[in-house]
PDB file of N, H, CA, C and O in Angstrom:
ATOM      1  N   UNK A   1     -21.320   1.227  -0.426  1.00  0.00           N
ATOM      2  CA  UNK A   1     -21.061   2.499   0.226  1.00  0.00           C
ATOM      3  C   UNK A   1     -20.668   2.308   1.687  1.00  0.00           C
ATOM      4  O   UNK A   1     -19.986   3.092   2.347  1.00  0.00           O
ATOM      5  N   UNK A   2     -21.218   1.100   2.116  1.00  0.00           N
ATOM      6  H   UNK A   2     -21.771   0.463   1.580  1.00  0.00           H
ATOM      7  CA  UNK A   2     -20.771   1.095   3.773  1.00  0.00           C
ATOM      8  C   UNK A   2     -19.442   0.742   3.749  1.00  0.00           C
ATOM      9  O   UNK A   2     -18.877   1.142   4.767  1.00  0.00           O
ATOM     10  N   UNK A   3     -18.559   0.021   2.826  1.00  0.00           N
ATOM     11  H   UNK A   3     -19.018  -0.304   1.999  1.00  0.00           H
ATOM     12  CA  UNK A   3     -16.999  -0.230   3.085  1.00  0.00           C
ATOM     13  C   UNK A   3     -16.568   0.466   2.501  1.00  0.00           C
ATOM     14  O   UNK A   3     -15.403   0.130   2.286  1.00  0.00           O
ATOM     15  N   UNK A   4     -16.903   1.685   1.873  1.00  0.00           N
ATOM     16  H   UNK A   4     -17.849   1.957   2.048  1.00  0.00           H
ATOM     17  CA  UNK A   4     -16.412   3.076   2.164  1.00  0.00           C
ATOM     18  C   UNK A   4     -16.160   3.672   3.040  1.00  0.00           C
ATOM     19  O   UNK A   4     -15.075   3.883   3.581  1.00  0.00           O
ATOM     20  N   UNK A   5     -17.320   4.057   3.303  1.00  0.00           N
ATOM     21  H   UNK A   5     -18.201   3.885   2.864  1.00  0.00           H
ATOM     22  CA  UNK A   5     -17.389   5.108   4.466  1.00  0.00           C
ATOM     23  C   UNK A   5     -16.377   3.951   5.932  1.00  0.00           C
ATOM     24  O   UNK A   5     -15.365   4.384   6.483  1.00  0.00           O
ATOM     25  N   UNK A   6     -16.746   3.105   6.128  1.00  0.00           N
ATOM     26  H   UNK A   6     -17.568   2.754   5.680  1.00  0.00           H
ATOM     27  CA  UNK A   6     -15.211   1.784   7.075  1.00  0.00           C
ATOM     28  C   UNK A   6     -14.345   2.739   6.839  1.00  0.00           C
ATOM     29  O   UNK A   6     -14.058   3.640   7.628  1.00  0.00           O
ATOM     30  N   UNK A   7     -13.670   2.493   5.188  1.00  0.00           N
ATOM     31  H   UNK A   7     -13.903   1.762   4.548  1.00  0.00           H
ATOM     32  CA  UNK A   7     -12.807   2.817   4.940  1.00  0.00           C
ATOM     33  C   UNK A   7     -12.252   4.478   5.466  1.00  0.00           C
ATOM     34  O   UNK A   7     -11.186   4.769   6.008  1.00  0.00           O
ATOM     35  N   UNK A   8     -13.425   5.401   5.070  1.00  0.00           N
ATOM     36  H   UNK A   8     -14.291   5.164   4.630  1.00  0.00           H
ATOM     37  CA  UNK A   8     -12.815   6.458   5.275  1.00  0.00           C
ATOM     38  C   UNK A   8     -13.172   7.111   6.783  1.00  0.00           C
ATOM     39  O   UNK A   8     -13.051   8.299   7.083  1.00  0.00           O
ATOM     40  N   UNK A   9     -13.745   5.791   7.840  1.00  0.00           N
ATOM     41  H   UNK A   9     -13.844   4.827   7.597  1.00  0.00           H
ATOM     42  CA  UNK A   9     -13.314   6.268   9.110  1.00  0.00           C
ATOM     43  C   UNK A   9     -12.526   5.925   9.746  1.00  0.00           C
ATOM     44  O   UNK A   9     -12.371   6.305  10.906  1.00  0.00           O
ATOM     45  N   UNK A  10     -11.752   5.036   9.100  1.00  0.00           N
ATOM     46  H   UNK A  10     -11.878   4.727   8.158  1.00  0.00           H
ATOM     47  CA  UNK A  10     -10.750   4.565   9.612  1.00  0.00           C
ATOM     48  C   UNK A  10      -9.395   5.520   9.244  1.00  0.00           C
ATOM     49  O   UNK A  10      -8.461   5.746  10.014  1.00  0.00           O
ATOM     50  N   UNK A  11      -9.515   5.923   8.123  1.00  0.00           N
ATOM     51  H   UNK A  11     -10.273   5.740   7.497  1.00  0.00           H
ATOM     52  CA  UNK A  11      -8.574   7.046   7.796  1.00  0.00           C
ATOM     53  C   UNK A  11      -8.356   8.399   8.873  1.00  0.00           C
ATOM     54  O   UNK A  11      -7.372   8.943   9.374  1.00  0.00           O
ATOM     55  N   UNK A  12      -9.879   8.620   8.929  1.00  0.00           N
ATOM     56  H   UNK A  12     -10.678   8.179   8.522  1.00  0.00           H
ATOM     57  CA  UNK A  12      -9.844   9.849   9.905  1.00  0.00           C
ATOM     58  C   UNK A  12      -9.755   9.823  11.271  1.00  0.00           C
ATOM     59  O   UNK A  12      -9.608  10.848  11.937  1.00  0.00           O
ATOM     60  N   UNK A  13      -9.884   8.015  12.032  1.00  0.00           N
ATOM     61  H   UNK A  13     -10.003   7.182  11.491  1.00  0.00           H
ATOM     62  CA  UNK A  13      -9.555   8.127  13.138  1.00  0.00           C
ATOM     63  C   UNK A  13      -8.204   7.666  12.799  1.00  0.00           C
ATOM     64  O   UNK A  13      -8.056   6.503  13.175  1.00  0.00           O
ATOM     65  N   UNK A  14      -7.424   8.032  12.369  1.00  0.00           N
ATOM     66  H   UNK A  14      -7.545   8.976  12.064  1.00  0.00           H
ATOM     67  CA  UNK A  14      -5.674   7.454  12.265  1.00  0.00           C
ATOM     68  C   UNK A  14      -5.398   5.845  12.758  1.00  0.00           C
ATOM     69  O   UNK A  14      -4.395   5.226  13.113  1.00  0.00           O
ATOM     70  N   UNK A  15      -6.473   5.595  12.628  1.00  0.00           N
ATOM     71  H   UNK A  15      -7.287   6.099  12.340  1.00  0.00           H
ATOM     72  CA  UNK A  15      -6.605   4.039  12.519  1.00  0.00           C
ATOM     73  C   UNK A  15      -5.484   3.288  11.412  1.00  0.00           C
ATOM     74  O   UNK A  15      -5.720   3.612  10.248  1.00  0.00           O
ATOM     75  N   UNK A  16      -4.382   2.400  11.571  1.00  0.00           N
ATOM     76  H   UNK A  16      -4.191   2.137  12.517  1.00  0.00           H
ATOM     77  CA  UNK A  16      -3.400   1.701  10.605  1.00  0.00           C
ATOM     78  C   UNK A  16      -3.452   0.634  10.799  1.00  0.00           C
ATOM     79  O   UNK A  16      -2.735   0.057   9.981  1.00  0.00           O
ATOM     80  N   UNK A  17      -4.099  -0.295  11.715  1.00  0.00           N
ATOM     81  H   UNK A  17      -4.681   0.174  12.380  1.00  0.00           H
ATOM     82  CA  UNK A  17      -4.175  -1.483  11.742  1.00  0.00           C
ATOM     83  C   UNK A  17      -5.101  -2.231  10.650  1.00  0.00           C
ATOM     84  O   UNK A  17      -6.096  -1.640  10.230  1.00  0.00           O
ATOM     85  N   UNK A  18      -4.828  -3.337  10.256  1.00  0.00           N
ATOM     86  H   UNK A  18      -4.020  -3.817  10.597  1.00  0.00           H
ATOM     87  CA  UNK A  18      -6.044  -3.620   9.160  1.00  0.00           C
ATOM     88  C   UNK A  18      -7.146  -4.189   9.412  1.00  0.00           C
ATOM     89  O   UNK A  18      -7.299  -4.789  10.476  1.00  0.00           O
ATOM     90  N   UNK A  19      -7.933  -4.122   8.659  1.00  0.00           N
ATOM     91  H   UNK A  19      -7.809  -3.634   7.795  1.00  0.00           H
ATOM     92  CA  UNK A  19      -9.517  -4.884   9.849  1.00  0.00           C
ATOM     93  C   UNK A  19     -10.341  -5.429   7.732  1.00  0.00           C
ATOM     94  O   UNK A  19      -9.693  -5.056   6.754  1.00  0.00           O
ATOM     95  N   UNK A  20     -11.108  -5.897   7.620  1.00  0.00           N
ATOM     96  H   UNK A  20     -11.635  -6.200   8.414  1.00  0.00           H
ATOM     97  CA  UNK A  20     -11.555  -6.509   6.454  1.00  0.00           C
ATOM     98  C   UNK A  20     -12.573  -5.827   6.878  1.00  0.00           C
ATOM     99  O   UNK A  20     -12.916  -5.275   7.924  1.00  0.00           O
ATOM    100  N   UNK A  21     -13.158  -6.057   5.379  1.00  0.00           N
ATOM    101  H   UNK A  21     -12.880  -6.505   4.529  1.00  0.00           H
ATOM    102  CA  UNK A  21     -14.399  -4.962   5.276  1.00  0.00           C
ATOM    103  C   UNK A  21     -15.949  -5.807   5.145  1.00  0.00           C
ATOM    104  O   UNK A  21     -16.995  -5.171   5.010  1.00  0.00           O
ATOM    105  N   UNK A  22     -15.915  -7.258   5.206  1.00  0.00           N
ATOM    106  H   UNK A  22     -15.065  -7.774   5.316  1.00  0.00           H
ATOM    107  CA  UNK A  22     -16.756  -8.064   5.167  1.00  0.00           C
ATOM    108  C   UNK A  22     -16.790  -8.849   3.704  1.00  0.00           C
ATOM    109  O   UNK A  22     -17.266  -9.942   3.397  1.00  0.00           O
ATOM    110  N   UNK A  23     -16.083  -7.835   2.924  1.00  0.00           N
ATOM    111  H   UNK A  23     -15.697  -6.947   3.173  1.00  0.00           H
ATOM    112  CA  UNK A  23     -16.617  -8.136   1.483  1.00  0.00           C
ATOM    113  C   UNK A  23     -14.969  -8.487   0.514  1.00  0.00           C
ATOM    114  O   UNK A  23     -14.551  -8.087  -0.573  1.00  0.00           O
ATOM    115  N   UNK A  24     -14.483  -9.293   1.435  1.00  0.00           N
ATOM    116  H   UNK A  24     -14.823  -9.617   2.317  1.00  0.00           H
ATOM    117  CA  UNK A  24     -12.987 -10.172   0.743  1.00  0.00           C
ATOM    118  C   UNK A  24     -12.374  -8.460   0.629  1.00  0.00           C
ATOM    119  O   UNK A  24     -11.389  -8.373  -0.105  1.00  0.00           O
ATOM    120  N   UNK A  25     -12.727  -7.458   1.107  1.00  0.00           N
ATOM    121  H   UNK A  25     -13.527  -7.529   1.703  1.00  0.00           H
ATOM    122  CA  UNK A  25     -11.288  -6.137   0.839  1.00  0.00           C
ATOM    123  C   UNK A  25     -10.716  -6.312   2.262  1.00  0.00           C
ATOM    124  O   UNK A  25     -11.361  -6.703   3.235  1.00  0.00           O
ATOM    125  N   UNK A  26      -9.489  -5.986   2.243  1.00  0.00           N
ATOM    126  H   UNK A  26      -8.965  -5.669   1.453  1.00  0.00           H
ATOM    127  CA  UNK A  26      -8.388  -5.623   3.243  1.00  0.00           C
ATOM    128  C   UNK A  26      -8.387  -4.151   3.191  1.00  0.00           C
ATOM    129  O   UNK A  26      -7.839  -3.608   2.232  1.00  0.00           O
ATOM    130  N   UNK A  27      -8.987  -3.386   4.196  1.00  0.00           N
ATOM    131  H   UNK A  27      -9.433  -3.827   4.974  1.00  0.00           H
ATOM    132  CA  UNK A  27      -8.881  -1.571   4.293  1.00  0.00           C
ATOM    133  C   UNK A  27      -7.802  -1.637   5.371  1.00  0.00           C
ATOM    134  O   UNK A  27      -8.038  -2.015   6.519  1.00  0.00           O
ATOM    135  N   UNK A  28      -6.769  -1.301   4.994  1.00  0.00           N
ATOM    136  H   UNK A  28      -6.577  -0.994   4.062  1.00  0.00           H
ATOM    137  CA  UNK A  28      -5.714  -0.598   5.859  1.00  0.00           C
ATOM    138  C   UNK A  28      -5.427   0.785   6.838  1.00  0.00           C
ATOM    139  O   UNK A  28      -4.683   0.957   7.804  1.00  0.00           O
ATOM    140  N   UNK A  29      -6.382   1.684   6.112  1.00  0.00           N
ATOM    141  H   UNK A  29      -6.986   1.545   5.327  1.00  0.00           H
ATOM    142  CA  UNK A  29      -6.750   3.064   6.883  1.00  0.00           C
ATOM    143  C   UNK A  29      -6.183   4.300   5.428  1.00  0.00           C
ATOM    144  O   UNK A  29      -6.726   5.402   5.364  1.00  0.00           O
ATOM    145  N   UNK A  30      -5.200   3.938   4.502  1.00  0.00           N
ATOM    146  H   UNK A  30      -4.758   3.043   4.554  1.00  0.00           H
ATOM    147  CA  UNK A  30      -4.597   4.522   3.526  1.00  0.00           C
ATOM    148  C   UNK A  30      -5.052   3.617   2.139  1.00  0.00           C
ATOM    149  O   UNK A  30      -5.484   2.502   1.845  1.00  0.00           O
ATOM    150  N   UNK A  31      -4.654   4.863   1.524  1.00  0.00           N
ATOM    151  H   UNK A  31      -4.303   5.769   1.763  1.00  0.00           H
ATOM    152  CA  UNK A  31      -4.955   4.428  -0.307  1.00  0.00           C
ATOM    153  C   UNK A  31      -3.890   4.263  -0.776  1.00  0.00           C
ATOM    154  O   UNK A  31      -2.952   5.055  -0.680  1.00  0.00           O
ATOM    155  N   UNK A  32      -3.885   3.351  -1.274  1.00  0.00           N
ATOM    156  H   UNK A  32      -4.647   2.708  -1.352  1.00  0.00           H
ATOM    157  CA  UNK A  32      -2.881   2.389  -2.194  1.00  0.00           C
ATOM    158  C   UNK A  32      -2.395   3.220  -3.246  1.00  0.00           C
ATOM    159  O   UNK A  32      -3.057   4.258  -3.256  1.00  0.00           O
ATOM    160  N   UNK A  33      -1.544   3.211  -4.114  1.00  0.00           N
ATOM    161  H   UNK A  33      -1.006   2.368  -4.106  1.00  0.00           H
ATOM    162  CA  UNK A  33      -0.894   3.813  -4.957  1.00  0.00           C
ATOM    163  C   UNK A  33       0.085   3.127  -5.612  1.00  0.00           C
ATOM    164  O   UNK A  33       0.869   2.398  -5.004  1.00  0.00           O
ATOM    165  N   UNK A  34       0.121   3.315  -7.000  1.00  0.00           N
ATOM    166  H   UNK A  34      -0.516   3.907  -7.493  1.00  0.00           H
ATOM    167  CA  UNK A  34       1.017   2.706  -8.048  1.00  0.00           C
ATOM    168  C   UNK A  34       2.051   3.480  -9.057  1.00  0.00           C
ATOM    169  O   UNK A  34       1.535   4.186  -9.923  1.00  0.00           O
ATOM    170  N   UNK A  35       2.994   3.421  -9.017  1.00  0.00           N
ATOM    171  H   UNK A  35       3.413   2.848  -8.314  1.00  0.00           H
ATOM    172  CA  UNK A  35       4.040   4.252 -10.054  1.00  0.00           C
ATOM    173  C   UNK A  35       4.550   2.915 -11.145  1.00  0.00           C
ATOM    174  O   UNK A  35       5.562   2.330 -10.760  1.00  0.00           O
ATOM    175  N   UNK A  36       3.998   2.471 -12.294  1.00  0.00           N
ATOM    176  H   UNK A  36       3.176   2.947 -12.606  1.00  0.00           H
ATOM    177  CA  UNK A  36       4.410   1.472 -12.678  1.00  0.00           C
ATOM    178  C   UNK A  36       5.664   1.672 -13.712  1.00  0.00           C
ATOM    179  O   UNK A  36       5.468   2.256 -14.777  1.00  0.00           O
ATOM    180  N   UNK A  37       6.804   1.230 -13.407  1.00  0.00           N
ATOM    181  H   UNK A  37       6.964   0.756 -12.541  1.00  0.00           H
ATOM    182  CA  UNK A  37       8.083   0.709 -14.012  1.00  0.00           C
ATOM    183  C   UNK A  37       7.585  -0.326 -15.520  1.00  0.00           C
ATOM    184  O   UNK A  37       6.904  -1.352 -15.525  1.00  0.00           O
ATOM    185  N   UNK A  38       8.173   0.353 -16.608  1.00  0.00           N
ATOM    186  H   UNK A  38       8.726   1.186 -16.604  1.00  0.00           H
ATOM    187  CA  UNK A  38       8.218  -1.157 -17.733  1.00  0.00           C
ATOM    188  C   UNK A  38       9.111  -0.561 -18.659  1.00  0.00           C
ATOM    189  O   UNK A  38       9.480   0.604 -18.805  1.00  0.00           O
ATOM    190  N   UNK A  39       9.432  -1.828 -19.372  1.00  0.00           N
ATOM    191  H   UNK A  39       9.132  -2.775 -19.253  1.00  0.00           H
ATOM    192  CA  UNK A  39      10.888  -2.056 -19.847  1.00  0.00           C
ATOM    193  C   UNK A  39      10.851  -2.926 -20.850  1.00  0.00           C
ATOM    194  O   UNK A  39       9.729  -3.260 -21.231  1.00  0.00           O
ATOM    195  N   UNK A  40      11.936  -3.462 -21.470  1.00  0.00           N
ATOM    196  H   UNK A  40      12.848  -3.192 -21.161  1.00  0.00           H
ATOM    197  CA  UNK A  40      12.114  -4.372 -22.739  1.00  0.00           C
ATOM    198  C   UNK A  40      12.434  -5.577 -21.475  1.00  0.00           C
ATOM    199  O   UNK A  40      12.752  -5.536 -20.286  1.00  0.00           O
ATOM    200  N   UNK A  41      12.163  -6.579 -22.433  1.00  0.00           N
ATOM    201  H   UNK A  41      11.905  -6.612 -23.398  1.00  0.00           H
ATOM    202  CA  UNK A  41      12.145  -8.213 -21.549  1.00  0.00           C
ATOM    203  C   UNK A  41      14.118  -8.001 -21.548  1.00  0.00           C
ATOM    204  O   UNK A  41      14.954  -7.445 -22.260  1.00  0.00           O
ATOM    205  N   UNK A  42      14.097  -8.931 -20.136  1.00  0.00           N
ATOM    206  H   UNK A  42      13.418  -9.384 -19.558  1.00  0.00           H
ATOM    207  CA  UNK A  42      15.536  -9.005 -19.418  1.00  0.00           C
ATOM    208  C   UNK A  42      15.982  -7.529 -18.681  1.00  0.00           C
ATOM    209  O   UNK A  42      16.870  -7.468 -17.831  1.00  0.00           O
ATOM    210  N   UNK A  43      15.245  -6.418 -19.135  1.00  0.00           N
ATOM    211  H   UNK A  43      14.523  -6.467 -19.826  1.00  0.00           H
ATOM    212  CA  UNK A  43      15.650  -5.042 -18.367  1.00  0.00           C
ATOM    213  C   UNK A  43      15.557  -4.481 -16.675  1.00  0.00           C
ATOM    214  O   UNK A  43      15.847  -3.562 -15.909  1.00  0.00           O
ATOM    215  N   UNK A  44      14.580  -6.522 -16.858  1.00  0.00           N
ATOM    216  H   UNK A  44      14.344  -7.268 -17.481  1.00  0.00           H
ATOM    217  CA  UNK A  44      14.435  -6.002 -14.595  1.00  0.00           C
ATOM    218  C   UNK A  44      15.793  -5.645 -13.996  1.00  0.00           C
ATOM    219  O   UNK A  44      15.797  -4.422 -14.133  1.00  0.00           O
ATOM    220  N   UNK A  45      17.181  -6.041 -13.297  1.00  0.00           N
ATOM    221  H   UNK A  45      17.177  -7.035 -13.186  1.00  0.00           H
ATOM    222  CA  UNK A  45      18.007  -5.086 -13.333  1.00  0.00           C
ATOM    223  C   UNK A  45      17.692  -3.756 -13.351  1.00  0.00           C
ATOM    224  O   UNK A  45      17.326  -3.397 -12.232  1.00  0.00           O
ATOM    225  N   UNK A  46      17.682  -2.647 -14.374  1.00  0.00           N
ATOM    226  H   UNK A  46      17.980  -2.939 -15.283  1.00  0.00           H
ATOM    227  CA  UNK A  46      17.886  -1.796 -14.952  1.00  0.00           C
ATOM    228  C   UNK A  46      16.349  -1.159 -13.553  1.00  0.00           C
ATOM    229  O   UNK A  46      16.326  -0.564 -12.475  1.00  0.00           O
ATOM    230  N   UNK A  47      15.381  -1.755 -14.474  1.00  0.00           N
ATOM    231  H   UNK A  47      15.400  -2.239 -15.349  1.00  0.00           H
ATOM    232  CA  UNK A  47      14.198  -1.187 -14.085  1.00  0.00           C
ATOM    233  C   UNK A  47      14.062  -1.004 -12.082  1.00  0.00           C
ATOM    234  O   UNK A  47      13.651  -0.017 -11.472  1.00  0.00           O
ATOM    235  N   UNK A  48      14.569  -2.328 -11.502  1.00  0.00           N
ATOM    236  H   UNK A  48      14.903  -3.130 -11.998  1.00  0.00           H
ATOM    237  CA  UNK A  48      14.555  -2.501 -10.381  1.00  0.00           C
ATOM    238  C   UNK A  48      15.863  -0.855  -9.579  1.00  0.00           C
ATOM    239  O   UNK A  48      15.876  -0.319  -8.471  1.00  0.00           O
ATOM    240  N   UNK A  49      16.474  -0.691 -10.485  1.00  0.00           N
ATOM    241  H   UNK A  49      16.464  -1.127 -11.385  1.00  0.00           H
ATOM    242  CA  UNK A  49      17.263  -0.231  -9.660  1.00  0.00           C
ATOM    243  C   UNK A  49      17.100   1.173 -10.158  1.00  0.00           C
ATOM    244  O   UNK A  49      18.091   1.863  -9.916  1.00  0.00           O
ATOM    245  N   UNK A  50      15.815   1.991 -10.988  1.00  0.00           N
ATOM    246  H   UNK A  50      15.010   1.430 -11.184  1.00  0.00           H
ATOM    247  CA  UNK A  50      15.239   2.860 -11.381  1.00  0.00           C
ATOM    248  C   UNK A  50      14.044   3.176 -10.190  1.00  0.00           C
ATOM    249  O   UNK A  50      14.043   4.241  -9.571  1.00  0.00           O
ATOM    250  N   UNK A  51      12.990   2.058  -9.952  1.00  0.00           N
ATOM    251  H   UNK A  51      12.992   1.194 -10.454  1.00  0.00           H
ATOM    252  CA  UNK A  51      12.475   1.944  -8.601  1.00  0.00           C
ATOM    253  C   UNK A  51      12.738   2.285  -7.718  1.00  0.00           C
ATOM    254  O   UNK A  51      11.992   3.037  -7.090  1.00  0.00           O
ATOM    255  N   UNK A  52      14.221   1.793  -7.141  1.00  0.00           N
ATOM    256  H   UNK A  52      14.827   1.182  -7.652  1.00  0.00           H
ATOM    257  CA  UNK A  52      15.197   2.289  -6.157  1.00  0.00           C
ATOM    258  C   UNK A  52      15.043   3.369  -6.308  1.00  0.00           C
ATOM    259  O   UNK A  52      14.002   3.863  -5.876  1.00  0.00           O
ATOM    260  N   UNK A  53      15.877   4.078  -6.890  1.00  0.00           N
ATOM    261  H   UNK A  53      16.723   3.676  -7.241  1.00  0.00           H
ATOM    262  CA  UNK A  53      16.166   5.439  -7.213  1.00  0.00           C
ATOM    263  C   UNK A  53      15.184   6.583  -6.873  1.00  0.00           C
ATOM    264  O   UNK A  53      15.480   7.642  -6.320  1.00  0.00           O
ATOM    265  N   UNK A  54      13.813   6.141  -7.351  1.00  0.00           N
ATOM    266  H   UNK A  54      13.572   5.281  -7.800  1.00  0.00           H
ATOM    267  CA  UNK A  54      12.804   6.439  -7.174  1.00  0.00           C
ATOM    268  C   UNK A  54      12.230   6.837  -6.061  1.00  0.00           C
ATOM    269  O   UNK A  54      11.836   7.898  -5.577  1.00  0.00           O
ATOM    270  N   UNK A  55      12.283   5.649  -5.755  1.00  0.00           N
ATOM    271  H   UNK A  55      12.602   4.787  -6.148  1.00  0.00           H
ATOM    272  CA  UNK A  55      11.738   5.769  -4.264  1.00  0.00           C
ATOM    273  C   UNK A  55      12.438   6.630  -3.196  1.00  0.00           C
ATOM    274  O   UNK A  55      11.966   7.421  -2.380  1.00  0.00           O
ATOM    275  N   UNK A  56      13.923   6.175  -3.485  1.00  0.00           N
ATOM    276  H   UNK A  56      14.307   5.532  -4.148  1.00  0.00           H
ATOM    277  CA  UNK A  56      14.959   7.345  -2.338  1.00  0.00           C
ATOM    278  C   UNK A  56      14.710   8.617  -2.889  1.00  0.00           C
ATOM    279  O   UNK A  56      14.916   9.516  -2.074  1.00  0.00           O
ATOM    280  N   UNK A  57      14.316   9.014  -4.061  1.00  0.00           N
ATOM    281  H   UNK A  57      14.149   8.284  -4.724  1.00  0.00           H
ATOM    282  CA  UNK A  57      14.482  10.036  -3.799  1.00  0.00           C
ATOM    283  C   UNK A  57      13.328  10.657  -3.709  1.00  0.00           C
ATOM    284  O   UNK A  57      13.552  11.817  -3.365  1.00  0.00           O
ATOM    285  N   UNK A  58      12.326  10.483  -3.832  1.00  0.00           N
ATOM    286  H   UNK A  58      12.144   9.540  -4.111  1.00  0.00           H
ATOM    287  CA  UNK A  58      10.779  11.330  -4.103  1.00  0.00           C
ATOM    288  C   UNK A  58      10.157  11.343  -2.321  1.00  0.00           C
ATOM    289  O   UNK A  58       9.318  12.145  -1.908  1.00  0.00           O
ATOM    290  N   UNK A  59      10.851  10.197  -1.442  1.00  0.00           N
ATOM    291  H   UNK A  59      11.532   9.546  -1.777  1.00  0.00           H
ATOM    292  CA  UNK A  59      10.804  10.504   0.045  1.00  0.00           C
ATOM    293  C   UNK A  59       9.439  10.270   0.330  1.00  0.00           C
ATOM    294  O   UNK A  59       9.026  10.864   1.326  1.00  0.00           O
ATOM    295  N   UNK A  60       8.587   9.526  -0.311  1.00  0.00           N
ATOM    296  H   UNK A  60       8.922   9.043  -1.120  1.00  0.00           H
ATOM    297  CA  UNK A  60       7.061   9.318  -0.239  1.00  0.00           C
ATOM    298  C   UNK A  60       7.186   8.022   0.597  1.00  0.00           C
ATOM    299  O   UNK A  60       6.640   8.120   1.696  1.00  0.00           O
ATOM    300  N   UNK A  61       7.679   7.021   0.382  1.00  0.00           N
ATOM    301  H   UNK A  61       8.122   6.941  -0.511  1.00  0.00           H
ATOM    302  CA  UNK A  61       7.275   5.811   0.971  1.00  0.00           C
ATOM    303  C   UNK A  61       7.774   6.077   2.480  1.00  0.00           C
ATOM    304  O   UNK A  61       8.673   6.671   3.075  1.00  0.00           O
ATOM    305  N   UNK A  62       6.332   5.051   2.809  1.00  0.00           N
ATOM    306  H   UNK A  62       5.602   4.568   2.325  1.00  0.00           H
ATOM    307  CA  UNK A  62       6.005   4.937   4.441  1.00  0.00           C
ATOM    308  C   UNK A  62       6.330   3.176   4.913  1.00  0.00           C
ATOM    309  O   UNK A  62       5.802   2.399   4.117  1.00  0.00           O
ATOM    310  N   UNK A  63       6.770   2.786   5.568  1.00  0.00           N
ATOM    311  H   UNK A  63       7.199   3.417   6.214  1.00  0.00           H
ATOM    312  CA  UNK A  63       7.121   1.541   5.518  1.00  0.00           C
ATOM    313  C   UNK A  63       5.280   0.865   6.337  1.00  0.00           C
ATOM    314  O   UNK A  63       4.448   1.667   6.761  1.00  0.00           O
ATOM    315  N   UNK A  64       5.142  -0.116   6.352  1.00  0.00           N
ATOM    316  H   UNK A  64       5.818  -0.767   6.007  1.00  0.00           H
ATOM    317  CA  UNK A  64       3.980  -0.481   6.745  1.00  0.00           C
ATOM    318  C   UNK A  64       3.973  -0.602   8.907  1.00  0.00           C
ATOM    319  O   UNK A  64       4.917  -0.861   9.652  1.00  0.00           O
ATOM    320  N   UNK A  65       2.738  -0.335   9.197  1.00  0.00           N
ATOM    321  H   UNK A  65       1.970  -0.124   8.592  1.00  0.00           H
ATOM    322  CA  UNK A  65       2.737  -0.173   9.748  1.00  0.00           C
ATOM    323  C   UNK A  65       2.364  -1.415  11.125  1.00  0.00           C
ATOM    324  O   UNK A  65       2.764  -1.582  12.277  1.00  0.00           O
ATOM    325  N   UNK A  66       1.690  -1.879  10.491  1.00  0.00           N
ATOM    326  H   UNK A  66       1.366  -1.743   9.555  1.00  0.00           H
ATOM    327  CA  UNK A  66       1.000  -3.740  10.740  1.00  0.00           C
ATOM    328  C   UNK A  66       2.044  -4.737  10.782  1.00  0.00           C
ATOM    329  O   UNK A  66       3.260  -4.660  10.603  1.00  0.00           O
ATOM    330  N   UNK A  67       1.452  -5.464  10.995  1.00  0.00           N
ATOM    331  H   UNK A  67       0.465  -5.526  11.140  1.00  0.00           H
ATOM    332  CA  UNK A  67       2.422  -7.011  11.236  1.00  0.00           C
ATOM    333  C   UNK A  67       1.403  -7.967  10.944  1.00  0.00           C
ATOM    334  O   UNK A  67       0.223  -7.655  11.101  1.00  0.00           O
ATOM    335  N   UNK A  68       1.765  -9.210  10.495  1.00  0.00           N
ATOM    336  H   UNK A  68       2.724  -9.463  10.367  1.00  0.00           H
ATOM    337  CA  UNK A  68       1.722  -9.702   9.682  1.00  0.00           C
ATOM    338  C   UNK A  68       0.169 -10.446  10.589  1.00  0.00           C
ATOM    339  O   UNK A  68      -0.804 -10.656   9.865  1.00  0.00           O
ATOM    340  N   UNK A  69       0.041 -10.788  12.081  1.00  0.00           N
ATOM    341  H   UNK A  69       0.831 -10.617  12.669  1.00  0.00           H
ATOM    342  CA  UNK A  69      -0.794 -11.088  13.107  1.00  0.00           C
ATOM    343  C   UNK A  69      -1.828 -10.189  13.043  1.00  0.00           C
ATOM    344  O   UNK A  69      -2.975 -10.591  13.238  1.00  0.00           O
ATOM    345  N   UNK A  70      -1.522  -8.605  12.710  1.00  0.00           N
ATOM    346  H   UNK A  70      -0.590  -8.279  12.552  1.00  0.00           H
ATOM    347  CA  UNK A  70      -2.866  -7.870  12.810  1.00  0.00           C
ATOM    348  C   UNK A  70      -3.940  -8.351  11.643  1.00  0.00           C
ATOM    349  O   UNK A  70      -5.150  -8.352  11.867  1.00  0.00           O
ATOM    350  N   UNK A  71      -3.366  -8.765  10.358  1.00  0.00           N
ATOM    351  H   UNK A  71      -2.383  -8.764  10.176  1.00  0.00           H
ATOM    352  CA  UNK A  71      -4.333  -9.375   9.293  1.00  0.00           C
ATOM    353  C   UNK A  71      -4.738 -10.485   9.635  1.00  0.00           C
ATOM    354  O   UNK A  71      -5.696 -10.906   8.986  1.00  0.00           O
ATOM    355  N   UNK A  72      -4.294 -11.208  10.542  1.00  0.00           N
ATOM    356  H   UNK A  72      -3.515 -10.867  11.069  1.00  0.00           H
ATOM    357  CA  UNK A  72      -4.861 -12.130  10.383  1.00  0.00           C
ATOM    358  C   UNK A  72      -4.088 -13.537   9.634  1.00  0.00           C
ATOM    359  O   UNK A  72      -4.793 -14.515   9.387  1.00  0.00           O
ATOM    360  N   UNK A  73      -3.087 -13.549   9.408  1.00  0.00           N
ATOM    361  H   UNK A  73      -2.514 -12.754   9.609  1.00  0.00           H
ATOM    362  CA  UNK A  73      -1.982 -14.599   8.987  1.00  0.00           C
ATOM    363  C   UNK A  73      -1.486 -14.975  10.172  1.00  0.00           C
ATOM    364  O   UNK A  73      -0.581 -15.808  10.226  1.00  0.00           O
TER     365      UNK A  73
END
């Protein structure tokens, strides 16, 4: 419950930098999210450029906000 609550004060102070939670998680300040793409084998092509599509048009994605030094790499 405590790298929760990390988690969700970091959300509410608009915190985007990443900081670890003690316990091997990476909390970024946002929740992760998945739209998963699948296909018949050899259809990446197809699928990749459905993704695309996707993405331009639904206007959701946020590009990241960190660099690669704030984690810690």
């Amino acid at each position: 419950m405590k790298d929760t609550k990390h988690m969700t004060d970091m959300e509410t102070e608009g915190q985007e930098r990443g900081r670890t939670t003690g316990r091997g998680v990476l909390a970024l300040g946002t929740v992760a999210a998945a739209t998963p793409f699948m296909g018949t084998a050899w259809s990446e092509p197809t699928l990749l450029r459905l993704a695309y599509a996707y993405e331009r048009a639904s206007g959701v994605r946020r590009p990241p906000t960190y660099r690669a030094a704030d984690v810690g790499f």
